[in-house]
C-alpha positions as CSV (number, residue, x, y, z in Angstrom):
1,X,27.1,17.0,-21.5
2,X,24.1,14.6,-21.8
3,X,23.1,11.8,-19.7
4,X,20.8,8.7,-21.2
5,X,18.8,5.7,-19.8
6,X,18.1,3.0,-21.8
7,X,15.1,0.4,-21.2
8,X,14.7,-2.8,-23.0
9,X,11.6,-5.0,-23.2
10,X,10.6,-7.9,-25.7
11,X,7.3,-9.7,-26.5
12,X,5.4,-11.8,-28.8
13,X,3.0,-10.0,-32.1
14,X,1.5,-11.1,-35.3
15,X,1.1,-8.7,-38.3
16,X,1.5,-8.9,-41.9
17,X,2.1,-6.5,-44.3
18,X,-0.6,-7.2,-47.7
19,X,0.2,-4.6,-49.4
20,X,4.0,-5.2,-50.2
21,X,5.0,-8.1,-52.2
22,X,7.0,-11.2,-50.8
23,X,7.3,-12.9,-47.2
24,X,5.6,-10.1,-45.1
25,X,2.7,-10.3,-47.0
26,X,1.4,-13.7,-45.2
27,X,0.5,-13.8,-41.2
28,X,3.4,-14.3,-39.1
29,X,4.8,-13.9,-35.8
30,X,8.2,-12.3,-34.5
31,X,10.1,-11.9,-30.9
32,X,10.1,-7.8,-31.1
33,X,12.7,-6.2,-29.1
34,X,12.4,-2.7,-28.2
35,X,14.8,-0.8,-26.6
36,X,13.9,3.1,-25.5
37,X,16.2,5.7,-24.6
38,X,15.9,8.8,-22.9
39,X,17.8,12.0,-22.7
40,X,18.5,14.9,-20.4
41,X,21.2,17.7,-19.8
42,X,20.5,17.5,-16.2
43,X,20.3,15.1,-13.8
44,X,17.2,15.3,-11.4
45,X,18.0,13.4,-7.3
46,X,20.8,11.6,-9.6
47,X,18.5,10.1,-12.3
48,X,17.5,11.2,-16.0
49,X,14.2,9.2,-14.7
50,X,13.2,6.8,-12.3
51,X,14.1,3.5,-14.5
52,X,11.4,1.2,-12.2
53,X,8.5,3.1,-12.9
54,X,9.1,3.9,-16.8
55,X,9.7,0.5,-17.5
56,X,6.9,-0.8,-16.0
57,X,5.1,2.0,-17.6
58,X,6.6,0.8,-21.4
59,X,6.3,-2.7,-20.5
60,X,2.4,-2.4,-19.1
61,X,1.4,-0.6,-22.3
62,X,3.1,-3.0,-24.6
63,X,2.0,-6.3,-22.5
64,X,-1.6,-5.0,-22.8
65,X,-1.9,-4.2,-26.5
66,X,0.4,-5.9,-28.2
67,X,1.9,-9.0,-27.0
68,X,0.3,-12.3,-27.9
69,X,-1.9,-10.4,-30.2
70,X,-1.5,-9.1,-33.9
71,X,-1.3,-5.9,-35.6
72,X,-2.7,-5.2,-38.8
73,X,-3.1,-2.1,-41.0
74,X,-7.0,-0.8,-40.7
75,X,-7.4,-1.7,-44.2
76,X,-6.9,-5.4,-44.3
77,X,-9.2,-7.6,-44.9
78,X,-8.2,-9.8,-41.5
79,X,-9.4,-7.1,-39.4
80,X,-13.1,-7.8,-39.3
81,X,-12.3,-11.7,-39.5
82,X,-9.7,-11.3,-36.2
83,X,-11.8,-8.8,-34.2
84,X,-15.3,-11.5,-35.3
85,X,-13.1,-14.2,-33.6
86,X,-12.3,-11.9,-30.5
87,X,-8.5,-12.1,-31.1
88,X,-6.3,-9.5,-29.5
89,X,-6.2,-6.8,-32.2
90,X,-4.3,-3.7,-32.9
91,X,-5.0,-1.5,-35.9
92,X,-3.1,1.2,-37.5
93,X,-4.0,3.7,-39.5
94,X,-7.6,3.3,-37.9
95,X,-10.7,6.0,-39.0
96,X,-11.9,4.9,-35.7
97,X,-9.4,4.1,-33.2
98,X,-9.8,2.6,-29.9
99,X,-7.7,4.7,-27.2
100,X,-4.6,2.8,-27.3
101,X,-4.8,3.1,-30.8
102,X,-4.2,6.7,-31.6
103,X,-0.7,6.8,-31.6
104,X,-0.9,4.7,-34.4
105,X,-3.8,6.4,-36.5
106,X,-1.7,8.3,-38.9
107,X,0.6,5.1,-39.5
108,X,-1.0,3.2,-42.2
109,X,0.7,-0.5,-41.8
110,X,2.1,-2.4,-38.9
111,X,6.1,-2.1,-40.6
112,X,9.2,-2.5,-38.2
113,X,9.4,1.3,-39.0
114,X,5.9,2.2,-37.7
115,X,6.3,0.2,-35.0
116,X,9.1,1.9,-33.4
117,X,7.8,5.2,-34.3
118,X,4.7,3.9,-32.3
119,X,6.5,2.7,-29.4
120,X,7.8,6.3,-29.6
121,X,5.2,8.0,-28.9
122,X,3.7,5.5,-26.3
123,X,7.1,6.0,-24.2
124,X,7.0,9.7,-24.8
125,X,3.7,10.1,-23.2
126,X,4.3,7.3,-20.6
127,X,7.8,9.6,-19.3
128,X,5.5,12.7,-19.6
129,X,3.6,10.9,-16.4
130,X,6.9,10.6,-14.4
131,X,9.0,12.3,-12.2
132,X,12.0,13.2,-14.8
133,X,15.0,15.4,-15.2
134,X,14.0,19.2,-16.6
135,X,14.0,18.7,-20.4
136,X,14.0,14.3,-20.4
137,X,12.9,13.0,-23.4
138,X,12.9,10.1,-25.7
139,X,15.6,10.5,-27.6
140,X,15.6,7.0,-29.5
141,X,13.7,4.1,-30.1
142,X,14.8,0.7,-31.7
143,X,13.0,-2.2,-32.4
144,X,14.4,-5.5,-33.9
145,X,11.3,-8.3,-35.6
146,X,14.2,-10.5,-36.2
147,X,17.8,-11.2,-34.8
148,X,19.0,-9.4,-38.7
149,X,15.9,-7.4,-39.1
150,X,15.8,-3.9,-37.1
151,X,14.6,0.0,-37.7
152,X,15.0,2.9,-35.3
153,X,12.9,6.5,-34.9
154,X,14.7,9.3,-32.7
155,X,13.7,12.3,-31.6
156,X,14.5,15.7,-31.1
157,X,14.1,17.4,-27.5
């Protein structure tokens, strides 16, 4: 027997993806949806985790580094122009990451794909900083840029 929580959250980001050819290669904007779930065996006081405190946790991290702003692979050339401008920025697949940035310095573009595997590993570490049922973990992550354009990233315990 397993028993899950699911937490949903959406918000506003700019990226662009250069190095593919067609649409996603220009600047432009989506409504993301993210929904996070976690896992446990066990309930702890009744709960897999306390869903107040991790969504605020998720929706904090998100709010303050990615909505209303834009996220761009380290490598493109918008980077220094964006940042120059003092636009809200997040890189991936930066040499030099800011903090918020390292969970995303081993993923080289800003794809639907990398971005759920990012958010990830933002909620994994955000549950690791809550009260939680023995062995709780994200077990799945999906994120939708579009109402017909989605990608996932799970887990293992």
């Amino acid at each position: 027997m397993s028993h899950a929580v699911t937490v949903r959250h959406d918000f506003q980001t700019a990226h662009r993806l250069p190095h593919l050819t067609g649409k996603c290669e220009n600047l432009h904007g989506h409504s993301w949806v993210v929904e996070v779930t976690v896992t446990a065996s066990e309930l702890a006081a009744g709960t897999v985790v306390e869903f107040g405190a991790f969504k605020r946790a998720l929706r904090e991290w998100i709010d303050t580094f990615l909505d209303h702003g834009t996220m761009l692979g380290s490598a493109d050339t918008l980077v220094p122009v964006l940042a120059g401008e003092g636009s809200k920025l997040f890189r991936f697949g930066a040499k030099d990451p800011a903090e918020q940035e390292q969970h995303a310095a081993d993923l080289g573009w800003p794809s639907v794909e990398a971005v759920a595997e990012l958010l990830g590993r933002v909620a994994t570490e955000a549950l690791h900083t809550l009260p939680r049922a023995a062995g709780a973990y994200v077990s799945h992550v999906g994120v939708s840029e579009t109402a017909v354009n989605a990608a996932s990233w799970t887990a293992a315990p």
